[in-house]
C-alpha positions as CSV (number, residue, x, y, z in Angstrom):
1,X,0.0,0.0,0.0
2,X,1.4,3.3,-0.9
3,X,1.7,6.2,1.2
4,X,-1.0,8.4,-0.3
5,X,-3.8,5.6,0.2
6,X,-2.7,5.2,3.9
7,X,-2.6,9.3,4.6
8,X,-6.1,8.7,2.7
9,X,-7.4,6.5,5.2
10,X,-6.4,8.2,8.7
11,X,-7.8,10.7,7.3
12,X,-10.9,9.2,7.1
13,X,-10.7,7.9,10.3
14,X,-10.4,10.9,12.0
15,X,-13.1,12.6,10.3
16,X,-15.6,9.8,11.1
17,X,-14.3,10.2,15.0
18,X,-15.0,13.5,14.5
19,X,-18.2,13.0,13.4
20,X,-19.1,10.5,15.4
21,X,-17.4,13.0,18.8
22,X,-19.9,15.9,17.2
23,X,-22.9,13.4,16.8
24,X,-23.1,12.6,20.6
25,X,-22.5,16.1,21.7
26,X,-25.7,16.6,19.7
27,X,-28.0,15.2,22.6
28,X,-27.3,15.6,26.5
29,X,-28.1,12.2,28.0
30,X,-29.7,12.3,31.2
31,X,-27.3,11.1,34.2
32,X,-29.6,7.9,34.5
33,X,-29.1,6.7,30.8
34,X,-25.1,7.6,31.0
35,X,-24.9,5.4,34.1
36,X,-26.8,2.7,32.5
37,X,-24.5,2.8,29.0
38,X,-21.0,2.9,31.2
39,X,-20.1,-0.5,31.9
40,X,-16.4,0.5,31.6
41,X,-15.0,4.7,31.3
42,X,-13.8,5.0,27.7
43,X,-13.2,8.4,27.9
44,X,-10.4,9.8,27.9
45,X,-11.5,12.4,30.3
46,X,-10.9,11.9,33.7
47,X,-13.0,10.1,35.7
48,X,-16.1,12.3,37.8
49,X,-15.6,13.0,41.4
50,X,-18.3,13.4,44.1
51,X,-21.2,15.3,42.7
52,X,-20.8,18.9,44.1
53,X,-23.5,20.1,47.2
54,X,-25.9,21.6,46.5
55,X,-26.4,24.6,48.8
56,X,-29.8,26.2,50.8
57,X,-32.2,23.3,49.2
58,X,-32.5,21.3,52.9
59,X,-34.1,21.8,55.7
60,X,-31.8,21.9,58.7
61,X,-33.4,19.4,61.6
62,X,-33.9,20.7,65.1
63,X,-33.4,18.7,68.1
64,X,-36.5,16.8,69.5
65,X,-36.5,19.1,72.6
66,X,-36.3,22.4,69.9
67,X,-39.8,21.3,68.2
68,X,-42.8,23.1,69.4
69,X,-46.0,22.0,69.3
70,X,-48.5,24.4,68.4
71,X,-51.3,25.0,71.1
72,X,-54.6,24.5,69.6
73,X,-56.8,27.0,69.4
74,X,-60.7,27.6,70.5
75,X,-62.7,28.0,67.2
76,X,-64.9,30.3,68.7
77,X,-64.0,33.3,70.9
78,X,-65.2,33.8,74.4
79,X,-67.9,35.9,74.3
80,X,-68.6,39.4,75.5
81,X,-72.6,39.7,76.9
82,X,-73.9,42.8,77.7
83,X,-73.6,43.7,81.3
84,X,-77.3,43.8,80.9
85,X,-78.3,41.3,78.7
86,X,-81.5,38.3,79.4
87,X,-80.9,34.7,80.6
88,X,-83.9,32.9,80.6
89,X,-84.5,29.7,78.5
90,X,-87.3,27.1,77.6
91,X,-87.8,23.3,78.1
92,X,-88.1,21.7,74.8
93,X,-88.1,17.6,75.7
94,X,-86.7,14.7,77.6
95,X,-84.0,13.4,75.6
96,X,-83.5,10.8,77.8
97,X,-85.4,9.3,81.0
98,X,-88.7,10.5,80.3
99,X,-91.3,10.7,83.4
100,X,-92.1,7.5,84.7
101,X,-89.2,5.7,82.9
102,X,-88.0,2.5,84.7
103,X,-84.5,2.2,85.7
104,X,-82.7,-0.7,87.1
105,X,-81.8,-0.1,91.3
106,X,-78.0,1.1,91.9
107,X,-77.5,1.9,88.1
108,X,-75.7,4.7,86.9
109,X,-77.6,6.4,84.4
110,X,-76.9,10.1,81.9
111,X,-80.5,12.4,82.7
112,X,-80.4,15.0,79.0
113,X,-82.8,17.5,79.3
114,X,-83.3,19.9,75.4
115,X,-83.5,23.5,76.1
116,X,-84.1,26.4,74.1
117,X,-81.8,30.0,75.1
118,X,-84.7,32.2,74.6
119,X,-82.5,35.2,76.3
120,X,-79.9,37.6,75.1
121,X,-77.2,36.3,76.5
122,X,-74.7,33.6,74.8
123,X,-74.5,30.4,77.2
124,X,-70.9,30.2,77.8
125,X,-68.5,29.2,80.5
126,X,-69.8,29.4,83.8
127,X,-73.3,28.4,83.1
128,X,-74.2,25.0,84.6
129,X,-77.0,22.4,85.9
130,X,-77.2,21.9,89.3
131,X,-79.5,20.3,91.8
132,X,-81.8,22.3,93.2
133,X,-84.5,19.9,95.4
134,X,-85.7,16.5,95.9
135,X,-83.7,13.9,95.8
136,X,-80.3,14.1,94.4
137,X,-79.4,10.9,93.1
138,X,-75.6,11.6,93.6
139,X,-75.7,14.4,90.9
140,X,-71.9,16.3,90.9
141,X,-72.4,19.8,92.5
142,X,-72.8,21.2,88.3
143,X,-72.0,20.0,85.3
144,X,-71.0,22.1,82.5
145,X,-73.8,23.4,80.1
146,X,-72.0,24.0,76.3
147,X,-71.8,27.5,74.0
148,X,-75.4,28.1,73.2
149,X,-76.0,31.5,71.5
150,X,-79.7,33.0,71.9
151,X,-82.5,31.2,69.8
152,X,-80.3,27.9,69.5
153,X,-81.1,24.7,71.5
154,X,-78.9,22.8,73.9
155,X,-78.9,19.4,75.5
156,X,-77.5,19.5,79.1
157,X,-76.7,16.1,81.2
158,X,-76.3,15.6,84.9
159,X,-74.5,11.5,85.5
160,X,-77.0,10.1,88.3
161,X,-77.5,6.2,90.4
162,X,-80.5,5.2,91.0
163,X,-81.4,4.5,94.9
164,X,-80.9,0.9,95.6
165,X,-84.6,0.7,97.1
166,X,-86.9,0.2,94.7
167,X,-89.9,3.0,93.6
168,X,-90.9,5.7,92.0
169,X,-88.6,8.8,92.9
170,X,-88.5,12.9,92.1
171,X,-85.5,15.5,92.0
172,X,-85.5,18.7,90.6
173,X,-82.7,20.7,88.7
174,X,-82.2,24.3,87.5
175,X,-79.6,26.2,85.0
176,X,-77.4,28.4,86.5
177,X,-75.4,31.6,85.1
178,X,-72.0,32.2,86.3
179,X,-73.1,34.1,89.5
180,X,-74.3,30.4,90.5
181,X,-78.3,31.9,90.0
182,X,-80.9,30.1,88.7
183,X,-82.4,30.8,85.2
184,X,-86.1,30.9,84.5
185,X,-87.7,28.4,82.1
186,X,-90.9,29.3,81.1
187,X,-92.3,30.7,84.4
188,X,-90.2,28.2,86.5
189,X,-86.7,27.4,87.3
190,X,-86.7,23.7,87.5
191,X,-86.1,20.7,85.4
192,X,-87.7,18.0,86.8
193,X,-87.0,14.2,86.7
194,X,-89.2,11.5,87.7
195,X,-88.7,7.6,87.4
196,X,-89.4,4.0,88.5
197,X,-86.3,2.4,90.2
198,X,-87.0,-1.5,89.4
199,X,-85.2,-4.3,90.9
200,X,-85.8,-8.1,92.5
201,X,-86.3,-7.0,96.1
202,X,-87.0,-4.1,98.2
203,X,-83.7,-3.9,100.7
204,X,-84.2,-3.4,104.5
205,X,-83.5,-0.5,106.2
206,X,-81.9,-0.6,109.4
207,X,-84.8,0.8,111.8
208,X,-82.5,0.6,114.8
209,X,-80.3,3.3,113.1
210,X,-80.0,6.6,115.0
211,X,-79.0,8.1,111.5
212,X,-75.5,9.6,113.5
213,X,-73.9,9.5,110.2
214,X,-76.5,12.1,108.5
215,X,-76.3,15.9,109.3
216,X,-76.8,16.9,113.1
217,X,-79.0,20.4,113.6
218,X,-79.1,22.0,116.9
219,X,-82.2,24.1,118.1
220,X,-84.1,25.3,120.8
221,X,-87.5,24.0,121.2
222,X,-90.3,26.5,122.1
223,X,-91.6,25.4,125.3
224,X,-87.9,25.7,127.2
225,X,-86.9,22.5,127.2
226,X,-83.3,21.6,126.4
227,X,-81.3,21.8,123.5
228,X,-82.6,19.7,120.8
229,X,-79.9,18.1,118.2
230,X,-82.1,16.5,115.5
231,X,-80.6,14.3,112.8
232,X,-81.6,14.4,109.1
233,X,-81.9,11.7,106.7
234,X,-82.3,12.5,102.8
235,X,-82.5,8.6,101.6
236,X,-86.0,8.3,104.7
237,X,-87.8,11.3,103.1
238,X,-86.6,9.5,99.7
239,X,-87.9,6.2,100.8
240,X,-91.7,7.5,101.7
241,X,-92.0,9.5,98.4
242,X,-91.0,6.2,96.4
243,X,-93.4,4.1,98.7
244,X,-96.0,5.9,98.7
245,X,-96.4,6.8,95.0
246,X,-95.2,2.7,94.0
247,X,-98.5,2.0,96.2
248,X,-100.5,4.6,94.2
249,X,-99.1,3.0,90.5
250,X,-99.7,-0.4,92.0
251,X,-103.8,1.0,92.9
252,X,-103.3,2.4,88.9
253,X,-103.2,6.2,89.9
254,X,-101.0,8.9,89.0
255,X,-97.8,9.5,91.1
256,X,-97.6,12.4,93.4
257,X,-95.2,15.0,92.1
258,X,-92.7,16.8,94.5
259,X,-93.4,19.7,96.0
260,X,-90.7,21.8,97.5
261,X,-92.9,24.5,99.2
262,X,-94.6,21.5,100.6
263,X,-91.1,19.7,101.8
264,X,-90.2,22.8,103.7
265,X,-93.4,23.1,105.7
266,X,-93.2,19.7,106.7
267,X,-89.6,19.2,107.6
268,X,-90.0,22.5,109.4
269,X,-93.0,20.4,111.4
270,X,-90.9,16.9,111.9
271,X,-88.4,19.3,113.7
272,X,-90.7,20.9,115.6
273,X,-92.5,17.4,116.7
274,X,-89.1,16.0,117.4
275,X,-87.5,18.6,119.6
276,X,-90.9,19.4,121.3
277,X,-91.5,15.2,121.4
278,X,-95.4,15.2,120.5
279,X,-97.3,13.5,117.4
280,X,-100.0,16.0,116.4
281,X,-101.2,18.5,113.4
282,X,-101.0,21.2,114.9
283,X,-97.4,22.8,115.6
284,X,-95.9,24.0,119.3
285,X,-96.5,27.0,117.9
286,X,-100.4,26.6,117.5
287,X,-100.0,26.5,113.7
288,X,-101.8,24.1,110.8
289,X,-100.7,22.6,108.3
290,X,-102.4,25.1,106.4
291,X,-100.9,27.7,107.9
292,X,-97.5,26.6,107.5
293,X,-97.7,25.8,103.4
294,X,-99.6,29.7,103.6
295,X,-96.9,30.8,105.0
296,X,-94.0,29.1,102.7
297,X,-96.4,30.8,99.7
298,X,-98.5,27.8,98.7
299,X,-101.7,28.6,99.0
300,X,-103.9,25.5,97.7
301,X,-105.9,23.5,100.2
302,X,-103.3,20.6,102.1
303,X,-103.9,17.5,104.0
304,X,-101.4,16.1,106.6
305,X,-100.3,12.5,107.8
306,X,-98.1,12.4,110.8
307,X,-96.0,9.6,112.5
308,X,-93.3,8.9,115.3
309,X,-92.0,5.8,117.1
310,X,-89.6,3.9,119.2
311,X,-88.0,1.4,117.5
312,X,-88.1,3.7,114.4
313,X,-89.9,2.0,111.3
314,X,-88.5,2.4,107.4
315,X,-90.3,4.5,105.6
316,X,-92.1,1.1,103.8
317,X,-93.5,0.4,107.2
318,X,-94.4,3.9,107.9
319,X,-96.2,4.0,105.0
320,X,-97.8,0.3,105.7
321,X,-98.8,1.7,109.2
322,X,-100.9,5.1,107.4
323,X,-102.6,3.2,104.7
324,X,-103.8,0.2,107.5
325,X,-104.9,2.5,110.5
326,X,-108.4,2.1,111.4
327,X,-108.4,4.4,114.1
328,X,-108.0,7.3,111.2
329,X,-108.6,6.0,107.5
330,X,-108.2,9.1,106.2
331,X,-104.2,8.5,106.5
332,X,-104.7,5.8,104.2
333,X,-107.0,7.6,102.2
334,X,-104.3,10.1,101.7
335,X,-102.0,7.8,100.4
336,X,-104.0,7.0,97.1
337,X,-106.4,10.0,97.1
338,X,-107.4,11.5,93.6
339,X,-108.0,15.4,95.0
340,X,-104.5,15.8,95.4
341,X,-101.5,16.1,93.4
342,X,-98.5,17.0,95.1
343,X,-96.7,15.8,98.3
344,X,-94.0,17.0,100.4
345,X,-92.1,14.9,102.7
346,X,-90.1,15.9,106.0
347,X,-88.4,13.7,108.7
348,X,-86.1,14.1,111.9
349,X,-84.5,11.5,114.2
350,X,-84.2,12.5,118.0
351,X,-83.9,10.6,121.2
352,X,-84.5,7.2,119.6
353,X,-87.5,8.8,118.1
354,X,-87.9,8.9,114.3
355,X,-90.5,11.7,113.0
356,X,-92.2,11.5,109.8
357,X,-94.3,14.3,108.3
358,X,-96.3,14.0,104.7
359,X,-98.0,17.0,103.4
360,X,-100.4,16.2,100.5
361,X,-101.7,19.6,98.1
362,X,-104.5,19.9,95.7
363,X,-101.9,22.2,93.3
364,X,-102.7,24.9,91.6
């Protein structure tokens, strides 16, 4: 081969390398296809080093104890009533427990009342239920009633047990604002909750009990004598009011309904018979029954059982002992009369003595 035809050919060469160096610089491969293509560096060019950093793209990590977590917020603001603004509301319905409901003895049960805020001011924090009379079922001192702005309805829930005597038992509950006062609901304050505890047996009640472990009240009777320190007894005065109105389902009438002004006048009167030790109507201080409900501001016409004994009797026995005397039906005719609606119950345990008092009203 001569020397012309072999310049010829390196020529050649190189142009095609050229070619072929200026056809791949025609394209920029991604660095995921030259990765996959390099099985061996055929370049000439020295081989790549660690990429370079990349600088302000990451976000530096604080120490655990750095992080803060953000404190949630209320999505609604406290509100700002008027100084003078309107709380008043209105019952709507028994969510749960309607009247005359049966519940099982010694369960714990959830009492919802619906109300309406038919004031001006926004129900907020600070306004509560409480208990205001009757029995108490073991209801906390309040419970919290949620934001309720004026016009809009609410459902507010006191956690409650059953007494473990069976019967038909009354309490009464009211709204409060923040000053602790109670709200008026239609005309009235109260929320009222009435039901049947049921259960296999009726327990006994220890009638040698001088009730020591219930509140103590010192007074001094009217006619001189000594000091008299009377014990009360909420579950005795319970015990009546469910005996007397289970007797009065059983005979298929209505229930009595609790009466506070009624429950004053004749606890006032147990206290009076047990300090002043005598069993009759009419008080130590010449008063009737009449007379004392008057004077408590309930003025409908009232009729009045009375009772006291040594060894005291449960308030089933009491009970047993009105609606079986002969020597005075009209105690049992109390019991399941149909001119009367409401009842109020008082008792007081002194000197071995226990006093009950039952005052029966025609209502209004």
């Amino acid at each position: 081969m001569n020397k012309k035809l072999l310049s010829l050919i390196w020529i050649q060469v190189i142009l095609l390398i050229a070619i072929s160096i200026s056809a791949c610089g025609a394209e920029t491969p991604t660095a995921t296809a030259t990765i996959a293509e390099q099985d061996s560096p055929t370049s000439t060019l020295a081989p790549a080093t660690e990429p370079p950093a990349v600088t302000n793209t990451s976000v530096p990590t604080l120490p655990a104890e750095n992080i803060s977590t953000p404190t949630p917020t209320a999505t609604l603001s406290p509100p700002e009533n008027a100084v003078d603004c309107i709380n008043s509301g209105k019952f709507i319905s028994d969510v749960t427990i309607p009247d005359n409901s049966e519940v099982n003895s010694g369960e714990t049960f959830t009492k919802t009342w619906r109300v309406q805020n038919t004031g001006t001011c926004i129900w907020w924090e600070g306004y509560s239920v409480a208990h205001y009379s009757g029995a108490s079922f073991g209801a906390p001192e309040t419970s919290p009633v949620s934001r309720t702005n004026p016009g809009e309805s609410a459902d507010v829930s006191v956690d409650l047990v059953a007494p473990s005597t069976p019967g038909f038992y009354e309490g009464y509950f009211v709204l409060k604002n923040p000053e602790g006062l109670p709200m008026a609901l239609e005309g009235d304050s109260r929320l009222w909750l009435i039901f049947n505890a049921v259960g296999s047996g009726v327990p006994e009640v220890d009638a040698t009990s001088s009730d020591v472990s219930t509140p103590v009240v010192s007074v001094t009777p009217t006619n001189g004598a000594a000091a008299c320190s009377y014990s009360l007894d909420g579950t005795r005065r319970d015990g009546v009011f469910a005996s007397v109105n289970t007797y009065r389902v059983d005979e298929g009438l209505t229930p009595y309904a609790m009466n506070q002004e009624l429950s004053d006048a004749a606890q006032a009167h147990a206290q009076d018979m047990a300090c002043n030790q005598f069993f009759e109507h009419v008080g130590s201080d010449g008063s009737t029954p009449q007379d004392r409900v008057d004077e408590l501001g309930y003025t409908a016409i009232v009729t009045e059982n009375v009772y006291g004994s040594n060894p005291l009797l449960s308030p089933e026995e009491v009970k047993e002992w009105w609606r079986l005397d002969t020597e005075d039906p009209a105690h049992g005719e109390n019991l399941i009369s149909t001119e009367y609606a409401d009842i109020g119950i008082g008792y007081a345990f002194f000197d071995s003595f226990g006093y009950y008092v039952v005052l029966f009203g025609k209502g209004e």
